[in-house]
LOMI-292758 format. One line per field, with one value per residue (C-alpha): residue in one letter; z, x negated, y. Coordinates in nm, 2 decimals. Each point is the difference from the previous one (the first is absolute). Layout:
BEGIN
residuo: A, ...
pz: Z, ...
px: X, ...
py: Y, ...
END
This chain:
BEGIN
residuo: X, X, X, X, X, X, X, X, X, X, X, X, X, X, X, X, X, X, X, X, X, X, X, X, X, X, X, X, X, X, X, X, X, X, X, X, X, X, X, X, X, X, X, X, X, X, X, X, X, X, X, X, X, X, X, X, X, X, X, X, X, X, X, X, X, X, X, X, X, X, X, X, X, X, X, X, X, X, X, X, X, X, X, X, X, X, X, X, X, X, X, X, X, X, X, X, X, X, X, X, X, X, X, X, X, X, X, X, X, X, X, X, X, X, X, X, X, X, X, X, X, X, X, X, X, X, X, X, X, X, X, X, X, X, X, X, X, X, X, X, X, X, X, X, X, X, X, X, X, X, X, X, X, X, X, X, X, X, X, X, X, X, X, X, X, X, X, X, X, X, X, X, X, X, X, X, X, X, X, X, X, X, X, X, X, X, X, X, X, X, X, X, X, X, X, X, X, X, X, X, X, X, X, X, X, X, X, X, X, X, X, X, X, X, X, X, X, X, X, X, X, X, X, X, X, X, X, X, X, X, X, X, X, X, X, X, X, X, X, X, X, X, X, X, X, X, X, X, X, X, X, X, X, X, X, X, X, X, X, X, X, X, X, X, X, X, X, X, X, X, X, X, X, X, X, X, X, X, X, X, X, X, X, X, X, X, X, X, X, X, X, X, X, X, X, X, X, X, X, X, X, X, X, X, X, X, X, X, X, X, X, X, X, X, X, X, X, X, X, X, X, X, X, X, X, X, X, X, X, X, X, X, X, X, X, X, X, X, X, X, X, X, X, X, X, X, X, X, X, X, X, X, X, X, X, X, X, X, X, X, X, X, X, X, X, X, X, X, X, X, X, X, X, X, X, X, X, X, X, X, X, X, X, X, X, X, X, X, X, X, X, X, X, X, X, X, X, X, X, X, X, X, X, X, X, X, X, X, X, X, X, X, X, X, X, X, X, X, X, X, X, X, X, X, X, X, X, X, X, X, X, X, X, X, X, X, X, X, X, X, X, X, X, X, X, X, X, X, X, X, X, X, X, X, X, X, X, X, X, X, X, X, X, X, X, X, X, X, X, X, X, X, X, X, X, X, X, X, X, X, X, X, X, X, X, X, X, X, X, X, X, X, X, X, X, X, X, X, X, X, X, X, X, X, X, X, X, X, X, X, X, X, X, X, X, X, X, X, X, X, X, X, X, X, X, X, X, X, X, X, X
pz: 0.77, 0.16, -0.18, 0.09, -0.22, 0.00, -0.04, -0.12, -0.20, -0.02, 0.18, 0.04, -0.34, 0.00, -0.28, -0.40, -0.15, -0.31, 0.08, -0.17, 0.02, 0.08, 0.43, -0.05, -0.38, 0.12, 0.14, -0.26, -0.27, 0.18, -0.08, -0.14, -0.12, -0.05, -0.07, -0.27, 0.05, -0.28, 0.11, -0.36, 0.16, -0.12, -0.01, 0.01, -0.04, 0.31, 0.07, 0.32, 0.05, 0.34, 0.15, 0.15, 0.34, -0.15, 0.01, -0.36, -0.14, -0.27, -0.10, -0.32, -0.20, -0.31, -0.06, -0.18, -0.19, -0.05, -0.22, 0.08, -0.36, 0.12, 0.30, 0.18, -0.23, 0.09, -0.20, -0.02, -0.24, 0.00, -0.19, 0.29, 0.22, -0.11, -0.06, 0.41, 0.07, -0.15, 0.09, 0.42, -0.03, -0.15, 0.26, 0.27, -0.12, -0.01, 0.39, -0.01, 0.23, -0.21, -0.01, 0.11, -0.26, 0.00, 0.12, -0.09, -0.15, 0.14, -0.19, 0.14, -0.19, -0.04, 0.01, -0.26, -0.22, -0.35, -0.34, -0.33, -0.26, -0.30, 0.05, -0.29, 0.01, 0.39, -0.09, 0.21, -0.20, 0.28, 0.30, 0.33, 0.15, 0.33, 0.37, 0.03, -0.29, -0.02, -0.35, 0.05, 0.27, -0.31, -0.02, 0.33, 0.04, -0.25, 0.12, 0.36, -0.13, -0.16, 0.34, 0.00, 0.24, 0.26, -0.24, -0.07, 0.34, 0.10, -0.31, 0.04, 0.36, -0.10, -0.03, -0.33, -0.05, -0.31, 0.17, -0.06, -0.36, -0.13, -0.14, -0.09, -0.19, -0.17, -0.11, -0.16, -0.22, -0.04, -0.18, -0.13, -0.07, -0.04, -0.15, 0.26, -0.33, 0.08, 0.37, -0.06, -0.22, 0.27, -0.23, 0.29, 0.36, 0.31, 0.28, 0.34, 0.08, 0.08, -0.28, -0.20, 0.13, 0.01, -0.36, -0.09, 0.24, -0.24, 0.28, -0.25, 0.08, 0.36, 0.27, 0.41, 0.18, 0.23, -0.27, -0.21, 0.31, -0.06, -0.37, 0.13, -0.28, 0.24, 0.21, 0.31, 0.17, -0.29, -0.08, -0.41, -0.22, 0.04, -0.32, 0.12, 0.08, -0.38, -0.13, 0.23, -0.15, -0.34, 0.07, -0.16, 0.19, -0.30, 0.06, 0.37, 0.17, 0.12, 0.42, 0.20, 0.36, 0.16, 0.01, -0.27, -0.29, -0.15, -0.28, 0.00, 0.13, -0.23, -0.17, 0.26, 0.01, -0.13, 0.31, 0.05, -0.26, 0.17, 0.26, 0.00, 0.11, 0.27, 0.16, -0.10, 0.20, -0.02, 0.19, 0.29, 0.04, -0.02, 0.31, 0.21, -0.08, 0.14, 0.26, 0.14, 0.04, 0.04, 0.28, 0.01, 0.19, -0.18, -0.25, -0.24, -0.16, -0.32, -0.09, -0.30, -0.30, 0.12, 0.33, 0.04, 0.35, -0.02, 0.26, -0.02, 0.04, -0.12, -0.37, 0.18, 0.14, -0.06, -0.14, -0.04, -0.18, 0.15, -0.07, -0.25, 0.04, -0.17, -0.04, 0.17, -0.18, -0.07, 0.13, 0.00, 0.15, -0.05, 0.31, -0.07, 0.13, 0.04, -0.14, 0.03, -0.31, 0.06, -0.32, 0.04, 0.35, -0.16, -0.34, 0.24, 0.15, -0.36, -0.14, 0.28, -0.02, -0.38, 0.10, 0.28, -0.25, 0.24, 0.04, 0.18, 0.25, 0.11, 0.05, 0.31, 0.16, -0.10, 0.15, 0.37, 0.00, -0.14, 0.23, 0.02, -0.05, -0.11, -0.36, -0.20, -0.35, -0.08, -0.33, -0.18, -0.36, -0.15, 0.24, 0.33, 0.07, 0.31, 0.21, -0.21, -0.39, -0.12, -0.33, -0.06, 0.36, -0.12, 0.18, 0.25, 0.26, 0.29, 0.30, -0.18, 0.02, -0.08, 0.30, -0.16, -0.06, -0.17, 0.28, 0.13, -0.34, 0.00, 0.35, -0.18, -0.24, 0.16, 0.31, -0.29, -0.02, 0.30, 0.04, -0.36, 0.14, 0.36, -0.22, -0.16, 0.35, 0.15, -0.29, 0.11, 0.31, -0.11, -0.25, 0.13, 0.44, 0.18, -0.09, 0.19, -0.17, -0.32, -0.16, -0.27, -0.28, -0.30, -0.01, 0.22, 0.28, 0.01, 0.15, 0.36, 0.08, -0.27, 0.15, 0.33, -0.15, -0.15, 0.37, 0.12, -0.25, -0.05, 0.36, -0.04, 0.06, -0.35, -0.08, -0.27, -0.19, 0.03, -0.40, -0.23, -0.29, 0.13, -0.32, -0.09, 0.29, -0.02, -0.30, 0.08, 0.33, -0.21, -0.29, 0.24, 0.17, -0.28, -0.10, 0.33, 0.09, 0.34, 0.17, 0.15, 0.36, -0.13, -0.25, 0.32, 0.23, -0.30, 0.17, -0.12, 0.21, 0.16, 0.18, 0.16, 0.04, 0.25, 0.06, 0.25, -0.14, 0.26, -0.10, -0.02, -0.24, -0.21, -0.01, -0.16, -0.21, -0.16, 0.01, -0.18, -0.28, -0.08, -0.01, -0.27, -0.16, -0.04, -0.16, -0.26, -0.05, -0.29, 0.23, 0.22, 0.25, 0.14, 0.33, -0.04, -0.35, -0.09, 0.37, 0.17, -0.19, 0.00, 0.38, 0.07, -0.24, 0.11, 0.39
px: -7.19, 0.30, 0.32, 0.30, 0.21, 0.42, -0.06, 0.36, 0.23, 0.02, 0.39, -0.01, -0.01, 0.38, 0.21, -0.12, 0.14, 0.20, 0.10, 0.33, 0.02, 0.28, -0.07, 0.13, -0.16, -0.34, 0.14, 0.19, -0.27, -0.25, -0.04, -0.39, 0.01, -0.32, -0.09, -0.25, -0.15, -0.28, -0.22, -0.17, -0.28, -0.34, -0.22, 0.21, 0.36, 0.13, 0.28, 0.16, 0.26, 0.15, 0.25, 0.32, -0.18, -0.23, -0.28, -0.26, 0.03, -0.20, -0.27, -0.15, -0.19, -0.14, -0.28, 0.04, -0.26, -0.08, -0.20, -0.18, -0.01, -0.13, -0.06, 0.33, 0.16, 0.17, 0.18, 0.17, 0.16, 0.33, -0.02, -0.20, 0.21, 0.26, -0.21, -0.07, 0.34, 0.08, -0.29, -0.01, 0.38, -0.06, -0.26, 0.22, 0.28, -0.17, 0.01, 0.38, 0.09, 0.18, 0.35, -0.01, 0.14, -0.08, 0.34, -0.15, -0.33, -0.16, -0.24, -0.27, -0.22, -0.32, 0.18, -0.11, -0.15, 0.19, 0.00, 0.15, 0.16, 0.20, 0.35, 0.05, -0.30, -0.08, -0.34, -0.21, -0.14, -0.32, -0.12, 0.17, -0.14, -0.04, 0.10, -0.33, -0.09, -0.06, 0.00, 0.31, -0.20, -0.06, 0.38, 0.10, -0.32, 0.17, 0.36, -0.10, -0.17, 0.33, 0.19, 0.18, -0.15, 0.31, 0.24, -0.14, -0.02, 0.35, 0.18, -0.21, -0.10, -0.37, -0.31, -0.13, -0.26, -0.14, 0.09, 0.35, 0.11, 0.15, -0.35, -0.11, 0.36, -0.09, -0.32, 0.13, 0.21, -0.19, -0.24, 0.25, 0.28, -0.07, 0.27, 0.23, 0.26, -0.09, 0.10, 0.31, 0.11, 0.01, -0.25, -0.24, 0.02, -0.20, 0.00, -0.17, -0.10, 0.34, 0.14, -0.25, 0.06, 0.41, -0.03, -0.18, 0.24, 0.28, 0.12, -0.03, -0.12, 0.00, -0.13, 0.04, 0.08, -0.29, -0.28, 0.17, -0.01, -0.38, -0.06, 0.06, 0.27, 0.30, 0.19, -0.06, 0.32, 0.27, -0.20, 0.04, -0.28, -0.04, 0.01, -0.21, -0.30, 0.08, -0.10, -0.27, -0.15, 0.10, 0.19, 0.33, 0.26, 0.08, -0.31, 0.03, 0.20, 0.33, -0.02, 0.11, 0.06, -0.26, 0.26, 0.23, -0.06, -0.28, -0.08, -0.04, -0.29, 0.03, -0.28, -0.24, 0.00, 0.30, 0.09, 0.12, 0.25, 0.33, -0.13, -0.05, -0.28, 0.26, -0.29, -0.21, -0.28, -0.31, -0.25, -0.05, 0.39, 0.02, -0.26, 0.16, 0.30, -0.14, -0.15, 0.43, -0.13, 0.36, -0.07, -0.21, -0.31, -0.11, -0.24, -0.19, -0.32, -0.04, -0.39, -0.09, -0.17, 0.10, 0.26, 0.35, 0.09, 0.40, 0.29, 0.37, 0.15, 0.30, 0.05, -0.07, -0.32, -0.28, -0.26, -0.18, -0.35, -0.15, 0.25, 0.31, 0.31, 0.11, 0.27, -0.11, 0.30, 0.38, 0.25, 0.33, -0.20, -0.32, -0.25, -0.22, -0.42, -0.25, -0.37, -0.37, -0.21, -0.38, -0.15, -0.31, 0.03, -0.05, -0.18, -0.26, -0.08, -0.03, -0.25, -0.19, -0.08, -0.05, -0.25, -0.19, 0.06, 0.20, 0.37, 0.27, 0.04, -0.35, 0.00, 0.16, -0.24, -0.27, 0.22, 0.03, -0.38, 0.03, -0.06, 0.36, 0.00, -0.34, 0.11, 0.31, 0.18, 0.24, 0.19, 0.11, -0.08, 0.28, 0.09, 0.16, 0.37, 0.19, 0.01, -0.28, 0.16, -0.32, -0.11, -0.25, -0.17, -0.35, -0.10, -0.28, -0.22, -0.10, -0.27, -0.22, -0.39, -0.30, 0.13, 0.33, 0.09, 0.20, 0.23, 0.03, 0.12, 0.22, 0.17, 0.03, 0.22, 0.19, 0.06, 0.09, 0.35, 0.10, -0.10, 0.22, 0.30, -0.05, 0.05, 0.30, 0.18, -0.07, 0.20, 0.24, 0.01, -0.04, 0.31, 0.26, -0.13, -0.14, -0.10, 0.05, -0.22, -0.16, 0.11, -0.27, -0.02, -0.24, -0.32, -0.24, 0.26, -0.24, -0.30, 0.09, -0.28, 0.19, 0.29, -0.15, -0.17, 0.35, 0.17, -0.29, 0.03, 0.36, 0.05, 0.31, 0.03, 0.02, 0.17, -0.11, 0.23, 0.01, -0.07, -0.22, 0.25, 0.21, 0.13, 0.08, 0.18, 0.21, 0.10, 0.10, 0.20, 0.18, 0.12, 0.08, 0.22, 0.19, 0.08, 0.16, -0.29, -0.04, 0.20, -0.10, -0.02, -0.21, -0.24, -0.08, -0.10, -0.19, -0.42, -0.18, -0.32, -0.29, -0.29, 0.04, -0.35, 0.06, -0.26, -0.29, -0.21, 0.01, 0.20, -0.38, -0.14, 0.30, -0.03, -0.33, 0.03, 0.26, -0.23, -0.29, 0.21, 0.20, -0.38, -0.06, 0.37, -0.08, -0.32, 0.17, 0.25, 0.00, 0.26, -0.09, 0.21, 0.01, -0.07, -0.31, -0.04, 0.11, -0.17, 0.24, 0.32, -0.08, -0.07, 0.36, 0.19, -0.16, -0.01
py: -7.39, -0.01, -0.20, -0.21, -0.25, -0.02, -0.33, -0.12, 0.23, 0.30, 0.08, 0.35, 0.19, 0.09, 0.02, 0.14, 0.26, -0.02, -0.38, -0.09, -0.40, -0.15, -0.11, -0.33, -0.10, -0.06, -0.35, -0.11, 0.02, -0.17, -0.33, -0.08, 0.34, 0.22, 0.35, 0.15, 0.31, 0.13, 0.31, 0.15, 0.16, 0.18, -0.23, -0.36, -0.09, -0.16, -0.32, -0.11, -0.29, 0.02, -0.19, 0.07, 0.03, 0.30, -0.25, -0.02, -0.34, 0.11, 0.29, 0.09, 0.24, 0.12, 0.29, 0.27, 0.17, 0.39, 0.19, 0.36, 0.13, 0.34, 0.21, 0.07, -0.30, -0.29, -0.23, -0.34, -0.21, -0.12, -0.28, -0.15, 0.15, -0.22, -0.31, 0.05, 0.00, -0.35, -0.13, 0.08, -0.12, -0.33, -0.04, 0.06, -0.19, -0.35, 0.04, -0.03, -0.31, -0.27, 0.08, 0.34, 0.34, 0.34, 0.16, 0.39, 0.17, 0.37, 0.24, 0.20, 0.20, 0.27, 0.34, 0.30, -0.18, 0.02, -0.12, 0.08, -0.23, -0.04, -0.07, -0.22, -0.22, 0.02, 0.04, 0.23, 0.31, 0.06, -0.09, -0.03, 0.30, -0.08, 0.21, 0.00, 0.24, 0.37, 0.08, 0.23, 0.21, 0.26, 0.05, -0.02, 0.29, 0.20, -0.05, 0.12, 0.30, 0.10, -0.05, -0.30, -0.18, 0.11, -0.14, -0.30, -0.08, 0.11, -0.21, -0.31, 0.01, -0.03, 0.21, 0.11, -0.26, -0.25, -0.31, 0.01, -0.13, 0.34, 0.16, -0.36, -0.04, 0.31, -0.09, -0.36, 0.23, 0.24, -0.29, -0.24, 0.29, 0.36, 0.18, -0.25, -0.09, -0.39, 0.06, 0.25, -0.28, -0.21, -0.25, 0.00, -0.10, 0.12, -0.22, -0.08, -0.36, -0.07, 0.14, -0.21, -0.34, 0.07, 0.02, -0.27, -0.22, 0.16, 0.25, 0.31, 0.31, 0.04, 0.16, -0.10, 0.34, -0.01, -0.09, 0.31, 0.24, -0.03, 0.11, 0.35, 0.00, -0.08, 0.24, -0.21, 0.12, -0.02, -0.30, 0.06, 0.13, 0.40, 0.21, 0.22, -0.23, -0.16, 0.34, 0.09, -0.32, -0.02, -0.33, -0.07, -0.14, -0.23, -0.23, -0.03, -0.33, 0.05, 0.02, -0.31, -0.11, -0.25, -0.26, -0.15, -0.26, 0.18, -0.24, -0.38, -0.19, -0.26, 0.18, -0.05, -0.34, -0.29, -0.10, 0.35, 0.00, 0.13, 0.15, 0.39, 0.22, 0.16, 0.28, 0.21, 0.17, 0.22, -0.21, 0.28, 0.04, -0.45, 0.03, 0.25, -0.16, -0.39, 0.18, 0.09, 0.35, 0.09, 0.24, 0.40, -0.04, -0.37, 0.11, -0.29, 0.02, -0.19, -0.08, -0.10, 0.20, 0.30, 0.02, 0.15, 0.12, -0.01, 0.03, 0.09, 0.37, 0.16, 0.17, 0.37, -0.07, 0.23, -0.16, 0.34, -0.03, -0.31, -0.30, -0.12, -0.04, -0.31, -0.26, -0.32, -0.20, 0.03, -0.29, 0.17, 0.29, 0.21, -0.08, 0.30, 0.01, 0.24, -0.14, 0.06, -0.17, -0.07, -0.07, -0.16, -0.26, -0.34, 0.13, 0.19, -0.33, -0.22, 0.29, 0.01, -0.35, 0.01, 0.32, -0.27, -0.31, -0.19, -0.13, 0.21, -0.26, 0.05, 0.36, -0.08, -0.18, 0.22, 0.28, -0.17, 0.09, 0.32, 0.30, 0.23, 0.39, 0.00, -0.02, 0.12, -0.04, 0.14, -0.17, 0.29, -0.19, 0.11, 0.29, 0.02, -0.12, 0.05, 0.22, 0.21, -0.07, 0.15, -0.14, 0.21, -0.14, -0.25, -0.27, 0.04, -0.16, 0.13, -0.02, -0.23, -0.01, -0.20, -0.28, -0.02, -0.37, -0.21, -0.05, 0.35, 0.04, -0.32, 0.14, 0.37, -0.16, -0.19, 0.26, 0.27, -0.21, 0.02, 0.38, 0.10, -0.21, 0.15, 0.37, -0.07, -0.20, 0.39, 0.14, -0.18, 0.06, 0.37, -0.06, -0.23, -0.01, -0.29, -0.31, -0.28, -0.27, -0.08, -0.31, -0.15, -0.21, -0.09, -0.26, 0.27, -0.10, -0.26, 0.18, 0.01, 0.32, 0.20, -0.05, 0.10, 0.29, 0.11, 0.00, 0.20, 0.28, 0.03, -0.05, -0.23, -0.37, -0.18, -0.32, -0.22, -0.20, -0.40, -0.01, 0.20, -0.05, 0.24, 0.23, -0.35, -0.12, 0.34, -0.05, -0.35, 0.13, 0.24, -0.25, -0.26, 0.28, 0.11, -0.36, -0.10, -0.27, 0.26, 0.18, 0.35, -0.18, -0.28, 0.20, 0.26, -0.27, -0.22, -0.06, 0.36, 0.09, -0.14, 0.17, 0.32, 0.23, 0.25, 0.33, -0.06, 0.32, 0.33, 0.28, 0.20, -0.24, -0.01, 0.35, -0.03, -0.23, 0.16, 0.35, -0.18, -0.13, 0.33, 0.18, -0.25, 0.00, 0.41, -0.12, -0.17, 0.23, 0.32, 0.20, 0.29, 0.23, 0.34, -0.18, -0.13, -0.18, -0.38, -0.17, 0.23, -0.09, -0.35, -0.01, 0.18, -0.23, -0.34, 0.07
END
């Protein structure tokens, strides 16, 4: 294993797009002041206080539950959703130092996932159904089949596929409204999970412009919700949130906690756009990989770029000025690793160690549980195993899993390359940062040196950057040069083996995969796309 540590700060990330603080602010406002950030994700909500420096003072979190109500299904509630929120940020807030205040507050949160509610009451008719879910896979099926996949990618910048909230949205009214007279009325109110939590913090119905560039709803380059994908989806425009920028006085935070009365919630994130933007990926070239349940693979490009059939083009956040990405989604990196310990009866954190005994190549799975994301989008693909036998072991099966991550992320970082040219290094975030032989493994496949970030909070941090940005408490000079990254991995694996590697796993991607070609069926594809 080969990897080196920056040690002190990182100095060299240049400046962030979109920045619009005032240069000589940060100073002024200084004085014991301290930045929130709060990351909503899947499975916990997160809190971060930092300090004027960029340095935590204080970390919390609360878990969130899920429920699997059917095959395909994912839901959560958000009620709890809610409860989580208050709860990790009164955890966090009893680190404050004596004497110090929170001078501005930043929201990250779980992208796609969407819920509906009435207007008057702000009660929730359903389930949050989560990004996660495929139950719109039947109407996405059918809309394809009638040709609209090309538009649907051209308005929203993103593939036809059930992970985005439009067929989910669909669904909720198909359920809760069918003729749509609640919604036309405007009685009803779809949301994402930002949406959601501005509302209860008496923000109104409001959507940040990056979050809304992934319902597949939004024209991603006017930025405003497209007429035509309304009607594609049966959605009326009436129910939807009006489209904001990622920075302004959202709503107040006094709702999240009493100390917080006064101060506003002054950005707005989705959690993958908060990471790239902590990472001061202000450059082309600096790709970061989020892990977590599943991974986004994210770096900046212009409003023109192709994305063509592999990635999205997305809006990473809006400060004065769109800062446009292209994206890769894995869906199953961290949830592969959780079911395959529930499978062996262990812990996550143990699959690990069984997988440092485990035998690599000899085995692999591919995590297609509910489909394949990038840079396949196949949802009808299953998941499989491969190149087992009767002296299969726990831990070949431990190091399939784990290995299986850093092969999907090493697809979509070719995409890229494919897409938008080189890429100059991989900058990481998320807890599996933590496991330095994944890390290591993910150099060695991608080929690309990869940079882990000093924190694993980092939607959180983001979030926290941005806010504390757009209230003056940094300046642009000050937030680019604020302590960022840690370890760096570089690749010690020969070009040859790489080679194979990557050969192995598209044999077993094609296995897994329902698509066949003129070429040679679904192996051959696969081995094209992924090499």
């Amino acid at each position: 294993m080969t990897s080196t540590s920056d040690g002190a700060a990182d100095r060299t990330d240049g400046g962030i797009a979109g920045q619009g603080a005032d240069p000589g602010a940060g100073r002024a406002a200084r004085g014991g002041a301290f930045v929130l950030g709060v990351d909503q994700g899947t499975s916990a909500t997160k809190a971060i206080l930092v300090d004027t420096s960029g340095e935590p003072v204080s970390v919390a979190s609360a878990p969130l539950s899920r429920r699997d109500p059917g095959p395909g299904r994912v839901e959560q509630d958000g009620e709890e959703l809610w409860r989580g929120v208050l709860d990790a940020v009164a955890k966090c807030l009893a680190g404050l130092p004596p004497g110090g205040r929170v001078a501005a507050v930043g929201l990250s949160v779980q992208r796609e996932s969407v819920l509906l509610w009435d207007r008057a009451t702000g009660e929730p008719l359903g389930p949050l159904v989560s990004w996660q879910d495929r139950r719109g896979a039947e109407l996405c099926a059918r809309l394809a089949a009638e040709g609209a996949a090309r538009r649907v990618r051209r308005i929203s910048g993103l593939p036809l596929d059930p992970m985005f909230s439009a067929a989910k949205a669909a669904w909720l009214l198909d359920r809760h409204d069918p003729g749509r007279g609640r919604a036309a009325r405007g009685e009803l109110c779809l949301g994402t999970v930002d949406s959601w939590l501005l509302h209860r913090l008496g923000g109104g119905h409001v959507a940040e412009v990056g979050c809304a560039s992934r319902t597949q709803l939004l024209d991603v380059r006017r930025r405003a919700w497209s007429p035509e994908l309304l009607a594609l989806f049966g959605v009326p425009v009436e129910t939807l949130p009006r489209v904001v920028a990622s920075t302004g006085e959202h709503a107040g935070a006094g709702g999240l906690h009493p100390s917080l009365a006064g101060i506003p919630v002054s950005a707005v994130l989705g959690d993958s756009h908060a990471a790239l933007f902590a990472h001061a990926a202000g450059r082309r070239g600096r790709v970061k990989v989020t892990y977590g349940t599943g991974s986004s693979v994210m770096g900046l490009a212009e409003p023109e770029a192709a994305a063509g059939e592999e990635l999205c083009l997305t809006i990473g956040w809006d400060d004065g000025e769109p800062a446009y990405a292209l994206e890769g989604n894995v869906l199953s990196t961290g949830a592969t690793i959780t079911w395959l310990a529930g499978v062996l009866g262990t812990e996550p954190g143990e699959l690990a160690r069984l997988a440092a005994r485990g035998r690599r190549g000899r085995l692999h799975i591919v995590p297609a549980f509910g489909g394949l994301g990038a840079p396949w989008w196949d949802d009808r693909a299953q998941a499989v195993m491969t190149g087992f036998g009767l002296d299969t072991r726990r831990e070949d099966m431990a190091r399939a899993a784990i290995d299986s991550i850093g092969l999907q992320v090493g697809d979509v970082v070719s995409a890229m390359e494919r897409a938008a040219g080189p890429v100059e290094e991989l900058l990481a975030d998320g807890g599996p940062t933590a496991n330095a032989d994944l890390m290591q493994w993910q150099a060695d496949v991608s080929g690309h040196a990869v940079r882990v970030a000093r924190r694993p909070e980092l939607s959180a941090l983001g979030a926290a950057h941005l806010a504390g940005a757009a209230s003056g408490v940094w300046s642009r000079r000050e937030l680019s040069g604020l302590p960022r990254h840690g370890r760096r991995y570089t690749p010690v694996l020969a070009v040859c083996e790489r080679r194979q590697a990557l050969a192995q796993w598209h044999s077993a991607v094609a296995r897994a995969r329902h698509r066949t070609s003129k070429s040679g069926g679904a192996e051959a594809e696969a081995s094209d796309r992924g090499s």
